[in-house]
C-alpha positions as CSV (number, residue, x, y, z in Angstrom):
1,X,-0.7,-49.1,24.1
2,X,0.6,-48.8,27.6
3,X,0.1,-45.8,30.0
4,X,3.4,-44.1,29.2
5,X,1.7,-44.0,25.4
6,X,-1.3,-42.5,26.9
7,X,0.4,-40.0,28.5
8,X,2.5,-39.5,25.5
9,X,-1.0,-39.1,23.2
10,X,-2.4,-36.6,25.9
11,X,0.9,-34.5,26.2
12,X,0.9,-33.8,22.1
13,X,-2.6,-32.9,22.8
14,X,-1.7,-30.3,25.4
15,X,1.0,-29.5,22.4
16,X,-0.8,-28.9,20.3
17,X,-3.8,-27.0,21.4
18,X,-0.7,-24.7,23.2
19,X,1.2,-24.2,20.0
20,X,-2.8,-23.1,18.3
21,X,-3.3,-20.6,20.8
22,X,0.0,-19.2,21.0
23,X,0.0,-19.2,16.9
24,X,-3.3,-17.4,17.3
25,X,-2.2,-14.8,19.6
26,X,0.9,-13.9,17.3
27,X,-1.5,-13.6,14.7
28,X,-3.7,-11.0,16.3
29,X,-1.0,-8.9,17.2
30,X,0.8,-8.6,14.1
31,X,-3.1,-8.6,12.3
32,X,-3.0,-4.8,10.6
33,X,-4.4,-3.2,7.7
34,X,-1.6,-4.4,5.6
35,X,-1.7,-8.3,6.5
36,X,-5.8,-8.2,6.1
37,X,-5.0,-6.1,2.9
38,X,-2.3,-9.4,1.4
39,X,-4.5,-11.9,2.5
40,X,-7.4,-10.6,1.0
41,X,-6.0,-10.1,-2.5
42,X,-4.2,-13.6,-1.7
43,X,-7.8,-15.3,-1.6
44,X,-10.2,-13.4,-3.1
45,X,-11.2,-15.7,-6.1
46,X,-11.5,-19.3,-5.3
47,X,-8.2,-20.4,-7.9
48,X,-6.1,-18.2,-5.9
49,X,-6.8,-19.8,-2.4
50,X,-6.5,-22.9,-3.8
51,X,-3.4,-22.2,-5.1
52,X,-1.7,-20.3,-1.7
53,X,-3.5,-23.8,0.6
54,X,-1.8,-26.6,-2.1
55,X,1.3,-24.1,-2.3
56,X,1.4,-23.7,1.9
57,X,1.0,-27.2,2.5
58,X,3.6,-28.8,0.0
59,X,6.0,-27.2,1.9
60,X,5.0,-27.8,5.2
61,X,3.6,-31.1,4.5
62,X,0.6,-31.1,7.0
63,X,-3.2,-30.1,5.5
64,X,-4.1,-30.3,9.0
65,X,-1.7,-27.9,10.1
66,X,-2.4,-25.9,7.3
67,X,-6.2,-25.5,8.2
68,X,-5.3,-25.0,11.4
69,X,-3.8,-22.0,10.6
70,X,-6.5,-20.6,8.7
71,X,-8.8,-21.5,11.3
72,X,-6.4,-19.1,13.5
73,X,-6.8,-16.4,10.8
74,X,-10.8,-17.1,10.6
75,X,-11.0,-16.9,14.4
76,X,-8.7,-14.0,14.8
77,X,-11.2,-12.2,11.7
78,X,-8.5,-11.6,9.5
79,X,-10.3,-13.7,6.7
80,X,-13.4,-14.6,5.5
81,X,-14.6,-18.1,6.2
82,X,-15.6,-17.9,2.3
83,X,-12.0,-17.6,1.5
84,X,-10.9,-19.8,4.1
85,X,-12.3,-22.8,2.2
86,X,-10.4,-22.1,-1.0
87,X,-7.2,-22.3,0.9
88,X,-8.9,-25.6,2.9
89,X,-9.3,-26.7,-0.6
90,X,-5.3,-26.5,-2.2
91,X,-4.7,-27.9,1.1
92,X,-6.3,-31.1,0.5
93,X,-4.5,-31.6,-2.9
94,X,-0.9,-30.1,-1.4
95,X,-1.2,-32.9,1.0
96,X,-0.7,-35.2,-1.6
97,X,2.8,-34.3,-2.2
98,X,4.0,-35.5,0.6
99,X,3.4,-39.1,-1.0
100,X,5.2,-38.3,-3.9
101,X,8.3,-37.4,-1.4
102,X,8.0,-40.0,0.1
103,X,8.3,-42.2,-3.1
104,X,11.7,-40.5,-3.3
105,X,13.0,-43.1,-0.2
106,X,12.4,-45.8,-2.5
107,X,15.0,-44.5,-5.4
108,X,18.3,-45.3,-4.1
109,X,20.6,-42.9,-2.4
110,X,17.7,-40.4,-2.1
111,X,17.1,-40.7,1.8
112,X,19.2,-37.4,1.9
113,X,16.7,-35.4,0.1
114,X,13.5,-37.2,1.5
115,X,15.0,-36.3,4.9
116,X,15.9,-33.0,4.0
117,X,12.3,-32.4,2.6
118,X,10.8,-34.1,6.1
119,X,8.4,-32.4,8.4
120,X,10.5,-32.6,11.5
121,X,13.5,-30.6,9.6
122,X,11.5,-28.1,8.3
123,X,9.5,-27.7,12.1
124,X,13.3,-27.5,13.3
125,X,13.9,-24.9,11.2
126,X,10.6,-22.9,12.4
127,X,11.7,-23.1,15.9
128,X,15.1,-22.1,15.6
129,X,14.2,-19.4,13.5
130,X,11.0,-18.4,16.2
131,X,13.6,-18.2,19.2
132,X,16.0,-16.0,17.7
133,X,13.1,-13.6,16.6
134,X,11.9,-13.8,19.9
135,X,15.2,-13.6,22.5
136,X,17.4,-11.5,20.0
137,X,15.4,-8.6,18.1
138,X,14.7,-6.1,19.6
139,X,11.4,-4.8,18.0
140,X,7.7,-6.1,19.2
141,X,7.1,-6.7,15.5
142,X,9.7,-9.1,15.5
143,X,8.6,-10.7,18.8
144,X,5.3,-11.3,17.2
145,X,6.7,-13.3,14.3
146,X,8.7,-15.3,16.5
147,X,5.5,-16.4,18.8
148,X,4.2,-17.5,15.4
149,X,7.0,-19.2,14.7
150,X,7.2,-21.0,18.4
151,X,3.6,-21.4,18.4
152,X,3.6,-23.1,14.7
153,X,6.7,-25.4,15.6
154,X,5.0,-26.6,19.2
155,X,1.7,-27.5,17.1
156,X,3.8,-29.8,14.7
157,X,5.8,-30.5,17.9
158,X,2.7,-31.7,19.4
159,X,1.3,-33.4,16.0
160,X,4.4,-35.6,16.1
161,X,4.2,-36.3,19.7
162,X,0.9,-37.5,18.9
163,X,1.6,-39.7,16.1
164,X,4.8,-40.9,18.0
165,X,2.7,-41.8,21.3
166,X,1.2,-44.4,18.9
167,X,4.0,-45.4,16.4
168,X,4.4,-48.1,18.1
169,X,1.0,-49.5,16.6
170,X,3.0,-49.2,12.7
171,X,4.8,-52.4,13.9
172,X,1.9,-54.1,15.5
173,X,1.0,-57.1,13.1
174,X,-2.9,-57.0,14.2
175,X,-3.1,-53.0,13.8
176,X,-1.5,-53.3,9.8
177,X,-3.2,-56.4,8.7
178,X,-6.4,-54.3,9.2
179,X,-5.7,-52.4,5.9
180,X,-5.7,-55.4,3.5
181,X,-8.2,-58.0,5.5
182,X,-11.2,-56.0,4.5
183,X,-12.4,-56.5,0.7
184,X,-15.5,-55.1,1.8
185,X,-15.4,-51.4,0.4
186,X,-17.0,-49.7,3.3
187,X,-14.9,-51.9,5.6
188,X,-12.0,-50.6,4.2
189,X,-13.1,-46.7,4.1
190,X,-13.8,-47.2,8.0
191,X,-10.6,-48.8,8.0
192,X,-9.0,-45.8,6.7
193,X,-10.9,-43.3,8.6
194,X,-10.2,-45.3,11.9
195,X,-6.0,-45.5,11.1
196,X,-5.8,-41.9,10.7
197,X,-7.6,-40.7,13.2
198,X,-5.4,-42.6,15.8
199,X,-2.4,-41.5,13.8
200,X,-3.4,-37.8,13.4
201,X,-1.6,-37.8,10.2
202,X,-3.2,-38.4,6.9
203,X,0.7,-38.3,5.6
204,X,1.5,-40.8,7.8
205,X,-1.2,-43.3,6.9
206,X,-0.6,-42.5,3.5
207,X,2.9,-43.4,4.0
208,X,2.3,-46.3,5.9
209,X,-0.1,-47.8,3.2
210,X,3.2,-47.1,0.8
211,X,5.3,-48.7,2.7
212,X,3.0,-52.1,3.0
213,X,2.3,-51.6,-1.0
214,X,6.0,-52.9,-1.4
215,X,5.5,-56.0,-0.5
216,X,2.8,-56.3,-3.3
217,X,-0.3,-57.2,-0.9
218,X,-2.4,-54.2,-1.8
219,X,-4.6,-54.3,-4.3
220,X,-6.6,-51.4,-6.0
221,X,-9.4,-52.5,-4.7
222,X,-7.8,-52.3,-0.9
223,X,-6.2,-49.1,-1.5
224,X,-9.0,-46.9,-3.2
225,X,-11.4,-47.6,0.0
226,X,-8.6,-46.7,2.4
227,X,-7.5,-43.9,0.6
228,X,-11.1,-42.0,0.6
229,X,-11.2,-43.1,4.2
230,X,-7.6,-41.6,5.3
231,X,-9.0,-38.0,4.2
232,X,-11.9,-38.1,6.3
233,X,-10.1,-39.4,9.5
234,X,-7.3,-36.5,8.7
235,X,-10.2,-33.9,9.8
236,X,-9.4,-35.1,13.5
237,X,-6.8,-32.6,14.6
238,X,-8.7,-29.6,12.6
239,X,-11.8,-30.5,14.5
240,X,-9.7,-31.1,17.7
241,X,-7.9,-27.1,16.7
242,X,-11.5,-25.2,16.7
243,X,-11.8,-26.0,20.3
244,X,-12.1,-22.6,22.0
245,X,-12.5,-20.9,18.9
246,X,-15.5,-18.5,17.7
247,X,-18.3,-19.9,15.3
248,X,-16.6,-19.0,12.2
249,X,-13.4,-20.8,13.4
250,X,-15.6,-23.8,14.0
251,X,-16.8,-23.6,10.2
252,X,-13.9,-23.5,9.1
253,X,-12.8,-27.0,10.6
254,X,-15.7,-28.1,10.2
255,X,-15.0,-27.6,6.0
256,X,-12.0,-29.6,5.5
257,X,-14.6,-32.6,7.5
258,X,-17.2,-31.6,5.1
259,X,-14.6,-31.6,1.8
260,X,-13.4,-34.9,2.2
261,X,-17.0,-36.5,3.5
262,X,-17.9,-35.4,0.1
263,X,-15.1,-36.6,-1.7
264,X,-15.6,-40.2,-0.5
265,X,-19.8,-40.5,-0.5
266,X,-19.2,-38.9,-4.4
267,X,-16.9,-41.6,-5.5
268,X,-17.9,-44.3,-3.4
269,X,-21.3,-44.0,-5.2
270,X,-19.5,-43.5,-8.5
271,X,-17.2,-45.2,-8.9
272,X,-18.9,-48.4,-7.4
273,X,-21.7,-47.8,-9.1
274,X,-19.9,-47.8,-12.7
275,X,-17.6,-51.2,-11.6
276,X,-20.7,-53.1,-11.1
277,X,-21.8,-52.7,-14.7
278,X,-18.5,-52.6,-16.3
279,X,-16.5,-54.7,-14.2
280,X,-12.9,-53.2,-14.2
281,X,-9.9,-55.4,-14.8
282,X,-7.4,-53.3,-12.2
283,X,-9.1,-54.3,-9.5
284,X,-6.9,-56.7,-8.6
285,X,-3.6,-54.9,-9.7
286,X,-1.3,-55.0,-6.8
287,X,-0.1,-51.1,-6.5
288,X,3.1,-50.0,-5.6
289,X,4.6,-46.8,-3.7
290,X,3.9,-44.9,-6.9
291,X,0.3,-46.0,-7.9
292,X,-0.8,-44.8,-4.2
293,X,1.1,-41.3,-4.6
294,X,-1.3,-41.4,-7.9
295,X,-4.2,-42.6,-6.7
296,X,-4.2,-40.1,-3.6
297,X,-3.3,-36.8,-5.9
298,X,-6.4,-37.8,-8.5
299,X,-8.4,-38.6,-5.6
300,X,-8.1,-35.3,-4.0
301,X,-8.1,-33.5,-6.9
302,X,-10.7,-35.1,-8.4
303,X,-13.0,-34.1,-5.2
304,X,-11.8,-30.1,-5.4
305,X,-12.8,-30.2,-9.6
306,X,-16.4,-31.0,-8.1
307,X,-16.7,-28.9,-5.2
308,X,-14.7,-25.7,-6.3
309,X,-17.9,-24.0,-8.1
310,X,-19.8,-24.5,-4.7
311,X,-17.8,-22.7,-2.4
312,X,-21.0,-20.4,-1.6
313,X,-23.5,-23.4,-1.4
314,X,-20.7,-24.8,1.3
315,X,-20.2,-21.4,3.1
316,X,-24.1,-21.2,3.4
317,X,-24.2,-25.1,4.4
318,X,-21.7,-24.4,7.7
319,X,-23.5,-21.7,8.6
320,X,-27.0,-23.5,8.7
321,X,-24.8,-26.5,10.9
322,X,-23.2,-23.7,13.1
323,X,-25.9,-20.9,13.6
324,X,-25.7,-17.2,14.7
325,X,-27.4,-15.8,17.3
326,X,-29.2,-12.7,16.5
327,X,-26.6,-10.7,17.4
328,X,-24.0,-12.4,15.3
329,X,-26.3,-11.9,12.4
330,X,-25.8,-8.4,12.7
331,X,-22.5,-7.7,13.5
332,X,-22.1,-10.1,10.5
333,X,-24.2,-7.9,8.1
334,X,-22.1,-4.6,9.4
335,X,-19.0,-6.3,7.8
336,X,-20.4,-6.9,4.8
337,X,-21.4,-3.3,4.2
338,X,-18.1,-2.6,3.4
339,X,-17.4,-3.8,-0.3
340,X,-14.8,-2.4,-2.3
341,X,-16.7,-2.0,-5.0
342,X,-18.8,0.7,-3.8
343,X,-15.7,2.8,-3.0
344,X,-16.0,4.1,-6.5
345,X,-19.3,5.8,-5.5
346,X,-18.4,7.5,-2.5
347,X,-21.9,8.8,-1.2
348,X,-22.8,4.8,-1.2
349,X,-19.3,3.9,0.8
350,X,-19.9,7.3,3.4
351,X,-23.9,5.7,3.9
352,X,-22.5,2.3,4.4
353,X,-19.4,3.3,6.8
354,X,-21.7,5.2,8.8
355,X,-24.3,2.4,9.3
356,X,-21.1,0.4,10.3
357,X,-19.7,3.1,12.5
358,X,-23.5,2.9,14.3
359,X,-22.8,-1.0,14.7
360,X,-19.7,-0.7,16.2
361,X,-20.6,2.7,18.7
362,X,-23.4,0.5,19.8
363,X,-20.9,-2.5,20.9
364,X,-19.2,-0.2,22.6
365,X,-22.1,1.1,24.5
366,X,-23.3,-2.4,25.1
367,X,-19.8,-3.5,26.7
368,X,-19.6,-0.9,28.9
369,X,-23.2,-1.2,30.6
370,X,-22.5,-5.1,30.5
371,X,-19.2,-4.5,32.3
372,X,-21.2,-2.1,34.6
373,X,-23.2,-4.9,35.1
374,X,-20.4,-7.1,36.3
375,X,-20.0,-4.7,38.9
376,X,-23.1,-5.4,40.3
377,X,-23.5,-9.3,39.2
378,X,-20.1,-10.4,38.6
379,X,-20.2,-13.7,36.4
380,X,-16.9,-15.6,34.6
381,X,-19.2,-16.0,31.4
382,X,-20.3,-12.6,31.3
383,X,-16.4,-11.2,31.8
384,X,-15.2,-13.1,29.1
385,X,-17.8,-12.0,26.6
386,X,-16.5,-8.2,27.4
387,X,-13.0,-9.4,26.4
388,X,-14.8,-11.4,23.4
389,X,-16.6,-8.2,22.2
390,X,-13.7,-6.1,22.7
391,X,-12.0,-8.0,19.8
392,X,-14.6,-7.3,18.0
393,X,-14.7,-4.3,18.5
394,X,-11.2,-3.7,17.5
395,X,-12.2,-5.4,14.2
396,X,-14.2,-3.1,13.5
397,X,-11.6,-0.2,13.9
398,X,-9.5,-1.9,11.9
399,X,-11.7,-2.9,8.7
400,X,-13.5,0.5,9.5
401,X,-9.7,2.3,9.3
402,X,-8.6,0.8,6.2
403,X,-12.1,1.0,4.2
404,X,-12.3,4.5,5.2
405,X,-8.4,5.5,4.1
406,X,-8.9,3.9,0.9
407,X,-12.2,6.0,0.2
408,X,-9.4,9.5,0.7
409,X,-8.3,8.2,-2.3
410,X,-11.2,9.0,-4.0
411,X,-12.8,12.3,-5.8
412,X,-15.3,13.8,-3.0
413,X,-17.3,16.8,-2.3
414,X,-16.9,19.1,0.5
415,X,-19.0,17.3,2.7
416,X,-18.6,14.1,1.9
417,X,-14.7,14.7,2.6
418,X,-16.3,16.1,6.3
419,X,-18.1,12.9,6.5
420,X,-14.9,11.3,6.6
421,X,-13.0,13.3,8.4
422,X,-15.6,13.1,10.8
423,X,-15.6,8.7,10.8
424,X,-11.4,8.7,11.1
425,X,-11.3,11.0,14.0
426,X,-14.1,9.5,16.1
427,X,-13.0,6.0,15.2
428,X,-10.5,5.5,18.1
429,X,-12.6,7.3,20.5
430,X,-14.9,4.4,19.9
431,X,-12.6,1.9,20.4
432,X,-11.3,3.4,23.6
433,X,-14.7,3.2,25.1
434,X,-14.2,-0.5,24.4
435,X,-11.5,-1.0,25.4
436,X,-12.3,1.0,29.3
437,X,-14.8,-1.5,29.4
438,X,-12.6,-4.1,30.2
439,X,-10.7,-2.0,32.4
440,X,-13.6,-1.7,34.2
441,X,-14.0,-5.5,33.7
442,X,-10.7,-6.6,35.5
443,X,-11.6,-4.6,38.5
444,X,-14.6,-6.4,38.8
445,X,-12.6,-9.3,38.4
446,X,-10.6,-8.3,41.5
447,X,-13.4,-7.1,43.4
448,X,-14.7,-10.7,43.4
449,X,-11.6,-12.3,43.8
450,X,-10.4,-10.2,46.3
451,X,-13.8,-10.1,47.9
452,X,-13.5,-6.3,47.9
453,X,-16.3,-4.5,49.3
454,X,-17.3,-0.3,49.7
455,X,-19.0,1.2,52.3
456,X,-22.1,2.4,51.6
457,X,-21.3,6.0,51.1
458,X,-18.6,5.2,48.4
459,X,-21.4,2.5,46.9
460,X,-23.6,5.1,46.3
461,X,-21.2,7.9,45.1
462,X,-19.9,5.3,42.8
463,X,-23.5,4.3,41.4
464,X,-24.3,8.3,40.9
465,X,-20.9,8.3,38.6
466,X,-22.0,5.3,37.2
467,X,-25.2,7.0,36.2
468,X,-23.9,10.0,34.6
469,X,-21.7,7.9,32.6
470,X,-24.3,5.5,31.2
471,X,-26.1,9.0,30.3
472,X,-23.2,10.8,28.5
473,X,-22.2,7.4,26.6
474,X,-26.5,7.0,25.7
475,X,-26.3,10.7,24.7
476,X,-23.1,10.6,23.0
477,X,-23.6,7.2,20.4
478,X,-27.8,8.5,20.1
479,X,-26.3,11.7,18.8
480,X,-23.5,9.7,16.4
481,X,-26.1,7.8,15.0
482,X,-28.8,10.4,14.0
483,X,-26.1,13.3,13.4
484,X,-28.0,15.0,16.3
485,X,-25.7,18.4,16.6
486,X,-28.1,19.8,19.6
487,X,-27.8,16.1,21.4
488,X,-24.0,16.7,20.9
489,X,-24.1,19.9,22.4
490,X,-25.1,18.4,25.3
491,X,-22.4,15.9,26.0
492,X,-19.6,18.7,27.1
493,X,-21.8,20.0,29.7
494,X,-22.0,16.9,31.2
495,X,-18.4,15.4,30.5
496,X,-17.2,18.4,32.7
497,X,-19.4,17.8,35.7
498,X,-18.3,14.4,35.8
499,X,-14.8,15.4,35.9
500,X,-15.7,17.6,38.5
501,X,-17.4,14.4,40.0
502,X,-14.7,12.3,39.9
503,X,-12.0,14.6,41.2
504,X,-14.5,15.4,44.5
505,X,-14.9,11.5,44.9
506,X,-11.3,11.1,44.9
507,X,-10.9,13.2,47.5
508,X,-13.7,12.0,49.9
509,X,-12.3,8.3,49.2
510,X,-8.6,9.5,50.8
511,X,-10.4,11.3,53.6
512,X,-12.5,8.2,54.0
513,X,-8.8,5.8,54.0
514,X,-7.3,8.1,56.4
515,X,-10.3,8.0,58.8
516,X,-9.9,4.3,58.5
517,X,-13.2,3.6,57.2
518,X,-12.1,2.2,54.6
519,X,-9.1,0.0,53.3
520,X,-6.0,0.5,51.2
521,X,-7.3,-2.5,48.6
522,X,-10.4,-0.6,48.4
523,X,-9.1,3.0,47.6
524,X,-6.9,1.1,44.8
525,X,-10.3,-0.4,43.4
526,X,-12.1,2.3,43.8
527,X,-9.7,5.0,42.1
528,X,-9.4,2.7,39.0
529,X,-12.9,3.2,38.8
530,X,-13.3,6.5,39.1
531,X,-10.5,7.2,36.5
532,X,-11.7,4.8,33.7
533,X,-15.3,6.4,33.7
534,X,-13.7,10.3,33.8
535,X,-12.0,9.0,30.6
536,X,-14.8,7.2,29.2
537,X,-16.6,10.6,29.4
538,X,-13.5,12.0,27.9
539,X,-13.7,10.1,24.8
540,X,-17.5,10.7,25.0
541,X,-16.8,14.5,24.4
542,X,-14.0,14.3,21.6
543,X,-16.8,12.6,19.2
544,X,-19.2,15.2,20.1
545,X,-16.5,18.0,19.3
546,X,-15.6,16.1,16.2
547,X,-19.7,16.5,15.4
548,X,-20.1,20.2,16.2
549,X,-16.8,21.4,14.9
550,X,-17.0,20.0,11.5
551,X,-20.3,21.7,10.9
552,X,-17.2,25.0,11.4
553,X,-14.8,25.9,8.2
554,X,-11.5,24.5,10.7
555,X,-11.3,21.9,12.6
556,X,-9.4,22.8,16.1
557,X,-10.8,20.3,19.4
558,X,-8.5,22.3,21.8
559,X,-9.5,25.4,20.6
560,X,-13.5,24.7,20.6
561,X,-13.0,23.4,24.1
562,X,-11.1,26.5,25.5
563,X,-13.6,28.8,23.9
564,X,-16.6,26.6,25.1
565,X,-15.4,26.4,28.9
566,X,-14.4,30.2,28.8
567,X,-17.5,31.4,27.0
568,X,-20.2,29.3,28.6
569,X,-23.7,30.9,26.9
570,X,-26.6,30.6,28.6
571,X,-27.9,27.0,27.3
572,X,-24.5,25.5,28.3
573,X,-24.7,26.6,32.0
574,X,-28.5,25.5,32.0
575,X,-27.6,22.5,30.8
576,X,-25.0,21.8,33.4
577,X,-26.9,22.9,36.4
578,X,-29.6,20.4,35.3
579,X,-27.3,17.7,35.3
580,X,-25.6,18.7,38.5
581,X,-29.0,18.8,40.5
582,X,-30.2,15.0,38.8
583,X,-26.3,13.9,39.7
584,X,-25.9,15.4,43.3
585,X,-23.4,13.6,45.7
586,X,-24.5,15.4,48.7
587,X,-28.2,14.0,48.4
588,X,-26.5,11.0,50.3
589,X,-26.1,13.0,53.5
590,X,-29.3,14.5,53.3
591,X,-30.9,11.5,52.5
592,X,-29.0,9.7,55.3
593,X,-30.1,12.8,57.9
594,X,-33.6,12.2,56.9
595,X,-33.8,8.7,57.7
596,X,-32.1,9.3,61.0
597,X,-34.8,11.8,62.0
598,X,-37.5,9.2,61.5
């Protein structure tokens, strides 16, 4: 291999990890209730993911491809790594067809079809297809699809870039004689794993092993070894496709590795094992494009007979490789609370949503006082965790959403129906917090890149805000998760003096600009500050309405609000003169004056 195949090799790299991403990103975006819904009743029992993953990668041809599309879905938390591996599992045997298409280029005057039936057509296809969706239609939906589409077409793009950076190595005496100078089993399965690996392309190897079977040189006993080894050295791109991706994307790679290791150590040991007593006569049998189609689709199926009833011994095996922190654990265990099958007893499904609800309004708590921190600390690892936590936190809206309209279905009481009510309206005022902590994030961001700095009258005025807002979002998820209706009481109170915060900030900060104390870059900063924590305590106040107003006969936020602000009783105006004295701007001055009289 010269240096143009190197930079050939390392281009279809680039391809393909671009094509993943891109794939990825499609997926999120078009990821709603429905899609989770199909995909779910698409894999949950282990026959039917088998089924979709041998049915998905007959007709694209590629297992790897195929995982590395369910390692999308896994990463993107649209599935299950549990049902991931059924799918992982089809795809292993679907693979095998592509040897049996192959076979069809050695029947006369069937190139036509074999070509017709060939990855690059159907990859050419996908793209024209993608660009059309993307360029012509007009709706985002559609857009979405298309970046699929793209992103699916530059992964095989870059898959065949790949395998034609080192094609050249098909024609290179030393490189093929390797697959029939070994009679040494395990010299051949290394063989095997060795070839595809370089090729990327367990089809290819596959293919390449027919090809050499013609001229009647390969034995059983050469091809069996290889054969076991091809699978294992096919893991390469899936392994190569969970870089960047969460732990559970990196499970799921790390199953189709698992699969086929198993697959080969089984019959290696079985198969050998019974030869050396019995002696088999085939041995020797020279095999043919045919026999190797064969000999792959038992293999593979063979190895999925075995390892289909263990699906939860494998699950429980990548998660002891790959472990969870703490924290993982538990965000974990919130997911898991919400099984269909206790939607039939809806006091169990309204117990477990809120304990799930209380996981998900304490991530949101927990990324906005990290991205607080960022303000004062500002670290790369630490911003990208917000964004990381962020999706998770729009996981939970959405798994939360659908669980949740599917329990409306259901026979309730009066309260239980409240309960609800209650779960679906606060839901996106959750996930708003979240997502205002990385708004918060990105200004950070430009704050350090920018090398922004306040004076140290708007630093202070920022960090009493700052203050008040930690305490109304403390308040407002304590008094969520122990359905604390005098806590929530307290929330409105404070929500309004921060407003009233805010609004006097604003205007000190323009007084400050016009003074010249302070820069344009910084009033920009500091405004989009000011207005993401006046909504944060905005969204704080609609779940504590939702509390209080749902304890009425009608539900009416506006209404509540108006009557609250117009009526203020006695505990309401205590309340918010307590909070203005602990959150008073003007103790700067004084504090400032005092320090000057010393």
């Amino acid at each position: 291999m010269g240096i143009t195949n190197i930079l050939s090799l390392l281009s279809g790299v680039a391809l393909f990890l671009f094509g993943m991403s891109l794939m990825g990103d499609g997926l999120k975006k078009v990821a709603g209730n429905k899609l989770e819904l199909i995909l779910y009743k698409l894999t949950n029992t282990p026959i039917k993911g088998v089924l979709l993953g041998a049915g998905v990668t007959a007709v694209i041809q590629s297992s790897s491809a195929t995982t590395v599309m369910v390692v999308g879905f896994v990463n993107s938390g649209m599935m299950k790594v549990s049902q991931a591996i059924g799918i992982i599992m089809g795809a292993n045997i679907g693979t095998s067809i592509t040897g049996w298409i192959i076979c069809l280029s050695y029947i006369e005057g069937s190139a036509g079809i074999a070509q017709l039936l060939s990855t690059a057509t159907i990859t050419a296809i996908v793209a024209i297809v993608g660009i059309v969706f993307k360029m012509v239609l007009k709706k985002a939906a559609y857009k979405n699809v298309g970046d699929i589409m793209l992103g699916f077409a530059i992964l095989m793009t870059g898959m065949q870039a790949m395998s034609g950076a080192v094609s050249s190595l098909k024609s290179n005496p030393h490189f093929t004689n390797a697959l029939t100078m070994f009679s040494n089993p395990i010299m051949g399965i290394l063989v095997g794993i060795l070839f595809t690996a370089v090729l990327q392309s367990a089809s290819a190897s596959v293919g390449i092993l027919q090809a050499l079977s013609v001229t009647g040189s390969v034995s059983f006993s050469t091809a069996f070894p290889i054969t076991m080894g091809i699978g294992v050295g096919a893991a390469c791109p899936v392994l190569l496709s969970a870089i960047g991706t969460n732990k559970n994307g990196k499970r799921t790679a790390l199953v189709y590795l698992i699969n086929d290791l198993f697959g080969m150590v089984l019959w290696s040991v079985v198969f050998y094992t019974v030869h050396a007593i019995v002696h088999f006569e085939f041995m020797d049998m020279a095999m043919n494009p045919f026999s190797i189609a064969l000999l792959n689709t038992v293999f593979r199926t063979a190895t999925i007979c075995v390892l289909l009833p263990f699906i939860k011994q494998m699950e429980k095996l990548v998660c002891r490789l790959i472990k969870d922190q703490p924290e993982e654990r538990e965000e974990q265990e919130d997911f898991d609370l919400l099984e269909e099958r206790f939607l039939a007893y809806p006091a169990l499904a309204i117990a477990r949503s809120h304990q799930t609800m209380n996981g998900m309004a304490k991530k949101a708590r927990k990324n906005i006082f990290r991205a607080f921190g960022l303000m004062e600390n500002y670290s790369e690892e630490r911003y990208q965790k917000i964004f990381e936590k962020e999706n998770l936190i729009d996981n939970y809206e959405d798994r939360l959403g659908n669980y949740l309209m599917q329990l409306t279905g259901r026979e309730m009481t009066v309260m239980q129906t409240k309960q609800v009510s209650k779960f679906l309206h606060t839901l996106s005022d959750f996930e708003r917090l979240g997502d205002h902590a990385v708004n918060i994030s990105k200004v950070a961001n430009e704050i350090n890149e920018k090398k922004i700095s306040f004076s140290t009258e708007a630093q202070y005025e920022l960090d009493v805000v700052e203050s008040a807002v930690k305490d109304i979002v403390d308040l407002t998820v304590r008094a969520f998760i122990e359905d604390d209706l005098k806590a929530a009481g307290k929330v409105e109170p404070l929500r309004e003096l921060i407003g009233i915060l805010c609004g006097d900030l604003k205007s000190r900060h323009i007084a400050r600009l016009r003074a010249g104390k302070c820069e344009l870059k910084q009033g920009f900063a500091f405004n989009d500050l000011l207005t993401n924590l006046e909504r944060i305590g905005a969204h704080c106040s609609n779940v504590a309405v939702v509390m209080i107003e749902l304890e009425a006969a009608e539900f009416d936020t506006h209404e509540y609000l108006k009557s609250v602000r117009e009526m203020k009783n006695d505990s309401y105006k205590a309340c918010f003169e307590e909070y203005a004295v602990k959150y008073d701007i003007g103790s700067f001055k004084k504090n400032k004056k005092k320090t000057a009289e010393k």
